[in-house]
C-alpha positions in Angstrom: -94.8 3.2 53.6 -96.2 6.1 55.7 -95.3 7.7 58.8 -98.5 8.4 60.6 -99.1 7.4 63.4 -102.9 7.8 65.3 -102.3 10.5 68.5 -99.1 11.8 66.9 -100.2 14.7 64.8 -95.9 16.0 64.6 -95.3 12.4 62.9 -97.7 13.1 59.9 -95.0 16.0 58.5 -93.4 12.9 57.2 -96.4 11.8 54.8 -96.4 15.5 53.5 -92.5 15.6 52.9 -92.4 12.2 51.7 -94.9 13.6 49.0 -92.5 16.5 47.6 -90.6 15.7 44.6 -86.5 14.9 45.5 -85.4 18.2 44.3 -87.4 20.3 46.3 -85.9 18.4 49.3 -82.1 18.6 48.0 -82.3 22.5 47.9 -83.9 22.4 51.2 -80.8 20.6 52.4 -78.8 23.4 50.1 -80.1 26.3 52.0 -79.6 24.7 55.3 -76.1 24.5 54.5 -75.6 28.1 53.4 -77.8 29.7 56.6 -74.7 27.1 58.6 -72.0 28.7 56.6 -73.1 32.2 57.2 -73.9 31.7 60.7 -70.8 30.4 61.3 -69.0 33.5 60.1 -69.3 36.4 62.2 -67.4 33.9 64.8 -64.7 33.7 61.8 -64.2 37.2 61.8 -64.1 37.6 65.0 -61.0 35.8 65.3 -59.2 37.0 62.2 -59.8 40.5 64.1 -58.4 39.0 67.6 -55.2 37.7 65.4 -54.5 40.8 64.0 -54.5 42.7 67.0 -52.6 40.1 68.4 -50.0 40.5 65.8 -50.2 44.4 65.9 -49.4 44.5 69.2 -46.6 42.4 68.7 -44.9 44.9 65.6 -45.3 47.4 68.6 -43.9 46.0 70.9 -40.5 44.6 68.7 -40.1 48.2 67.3 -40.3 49.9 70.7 -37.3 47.5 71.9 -35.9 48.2 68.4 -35.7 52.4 69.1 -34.3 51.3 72.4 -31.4 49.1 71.0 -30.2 52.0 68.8 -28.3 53.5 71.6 -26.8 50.6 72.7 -24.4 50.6 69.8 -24.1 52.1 66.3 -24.1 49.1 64.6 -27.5 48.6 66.0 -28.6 52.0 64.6 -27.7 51.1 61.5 -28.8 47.4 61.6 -32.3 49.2 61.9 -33.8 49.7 58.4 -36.6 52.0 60.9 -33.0 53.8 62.8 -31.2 54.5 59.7 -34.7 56.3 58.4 -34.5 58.5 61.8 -30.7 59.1 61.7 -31.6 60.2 57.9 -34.0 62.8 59.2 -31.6 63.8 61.8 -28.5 64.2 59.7 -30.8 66.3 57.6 -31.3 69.1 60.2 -27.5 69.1 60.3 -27.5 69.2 56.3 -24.8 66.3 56.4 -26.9 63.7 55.4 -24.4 63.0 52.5 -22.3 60.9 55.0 -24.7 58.6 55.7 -26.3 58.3 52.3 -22.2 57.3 51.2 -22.7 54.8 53.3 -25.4 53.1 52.2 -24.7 53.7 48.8 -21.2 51.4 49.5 -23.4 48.8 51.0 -25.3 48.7 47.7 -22.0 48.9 45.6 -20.4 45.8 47.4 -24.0 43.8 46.6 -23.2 44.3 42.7 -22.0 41.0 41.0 -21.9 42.0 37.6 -17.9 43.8 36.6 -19.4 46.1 34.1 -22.0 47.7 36.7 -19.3 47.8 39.6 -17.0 50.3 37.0 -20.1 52.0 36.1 -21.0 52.0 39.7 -17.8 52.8 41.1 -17.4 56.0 38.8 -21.0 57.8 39.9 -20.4 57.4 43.7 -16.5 59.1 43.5 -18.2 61.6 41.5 -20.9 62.6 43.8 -19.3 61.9 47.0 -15.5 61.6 46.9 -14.0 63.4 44.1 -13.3 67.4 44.9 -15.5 69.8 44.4 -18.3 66.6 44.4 -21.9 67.7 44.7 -22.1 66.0 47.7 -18.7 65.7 48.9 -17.9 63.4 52.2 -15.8 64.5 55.0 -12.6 62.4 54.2 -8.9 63.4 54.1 -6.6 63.9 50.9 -4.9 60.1 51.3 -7.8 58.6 51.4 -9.3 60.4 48.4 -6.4 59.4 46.4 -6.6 55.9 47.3 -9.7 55.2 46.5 -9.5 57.7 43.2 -6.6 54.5 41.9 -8.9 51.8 43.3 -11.4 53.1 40.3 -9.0 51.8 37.9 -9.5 47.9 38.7 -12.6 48.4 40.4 -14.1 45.7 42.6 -15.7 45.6 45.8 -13.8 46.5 47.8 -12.4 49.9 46.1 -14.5 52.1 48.4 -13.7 50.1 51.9 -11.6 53.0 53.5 -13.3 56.2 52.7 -16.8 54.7 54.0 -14.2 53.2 56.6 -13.5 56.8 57.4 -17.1 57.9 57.4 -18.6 55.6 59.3 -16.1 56.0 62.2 -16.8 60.4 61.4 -20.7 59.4 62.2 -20.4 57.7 65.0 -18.0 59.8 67.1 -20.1 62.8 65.6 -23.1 62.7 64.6 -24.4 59.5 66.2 -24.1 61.0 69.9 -25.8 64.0 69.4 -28.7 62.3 67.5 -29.1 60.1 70.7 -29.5 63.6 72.7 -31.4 64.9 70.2 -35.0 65.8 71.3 -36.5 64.0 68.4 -34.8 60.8 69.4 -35.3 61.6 73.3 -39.2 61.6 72.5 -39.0 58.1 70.7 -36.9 56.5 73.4 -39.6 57.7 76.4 -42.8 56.5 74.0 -41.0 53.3 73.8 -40.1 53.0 77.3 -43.2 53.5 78.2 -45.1 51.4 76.0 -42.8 48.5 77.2 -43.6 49.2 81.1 -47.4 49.5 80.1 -47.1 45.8 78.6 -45.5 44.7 81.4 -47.8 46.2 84.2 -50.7 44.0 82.5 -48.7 40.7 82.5 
């Protein structure tokens, strides 16, 4: 059956395609499909791009209130994977970074499940931090020192509870206020503040 029609020249296309073999006509529809697809991605893009910006504004905007929190409390410095980085660096310029690195090394110990690696453990944080004459020797009185030196001998958990006791409480009536003044932490606090009243201002 054929689509002309007299006094419609457009119709006649019809005879002509009807006369190309099937495949032809299948990769036609192929290629249409593809030229759609591609056509169809710069639009894709585009809002991948708007979603990321989205969400990078969003980091910037949780770690400007984060840098803010640290002065509310110590615990929120040291909640702060980003705070206990800056109060690293500060500690440093004081060269008694070995206080805080204590610390965190008893939050690691207390994580340790396995009784073999908690004696093991135990032993290499008394002898770099607690023991006298220690490389890296905390700022702890001779009591505590000798009871945590016993604790080693049945060592669990919760052998090193008083000497990081002792130098958590030595940070933060020390160190932690003065890194608050500190001009390094001054000039995070005022780029924070202000990125928070810029959001603002355009809501």
């Amino acid at each position: 059956m054929s689509c002309w029609m007299p006094g419609h020249p457009a119709l006649s296309m019809c005879r002509g395609l009807a006369a190309l073999p099937i495949t032809c006509l299948e990769r036609a529809k192929d290629l249409k499909t593809r030229f759609g697809i591609l056509l169809h991605k710069p639009e894709l893009g585009h809002k991948a791009g708007s979603s990321s910006k989205l969400q990078l504004g969003s980091r910037r905007r949780d770690s400007s209130r984060e840098v803010l929190e640290w002065r509310e409390s110590f615990d929120q410095l040291l909640k702060s994977k980003s705070g206990v980085n800056a109060f690293h660096t500060f500690l440093k310029t004081e060269f008694s970074e070995e206080n805080l690195d204590f610390w965190l090394a008893c939050e690691d110990f207390k994580k340790t499940r396995s009784k073999t690696k908690l004696a093991s453990k135990a032993n290499r944080i008394f002898e770099e931090f607690v023991q006298n004459e220690a490389p890296r020797e905390v700022n702890i009185d001779h009591e505590t020192r000798e009871i945590t030196r016993k604790n080693l001998s049945g060592a669990t958990s919760a052998c090193f509870n008083e000497a990081q006791a002792k130098t958590r409480t030595l940070m933060e009536k020390d160190s932690y206020p003065r890194f608050l003044k500190s001009a390094s932490y001054q000039d995070m606090s005022k780029q924070a503040a202000s990125r928070g009243g810029s959001k603002r201002s355009h809501t």
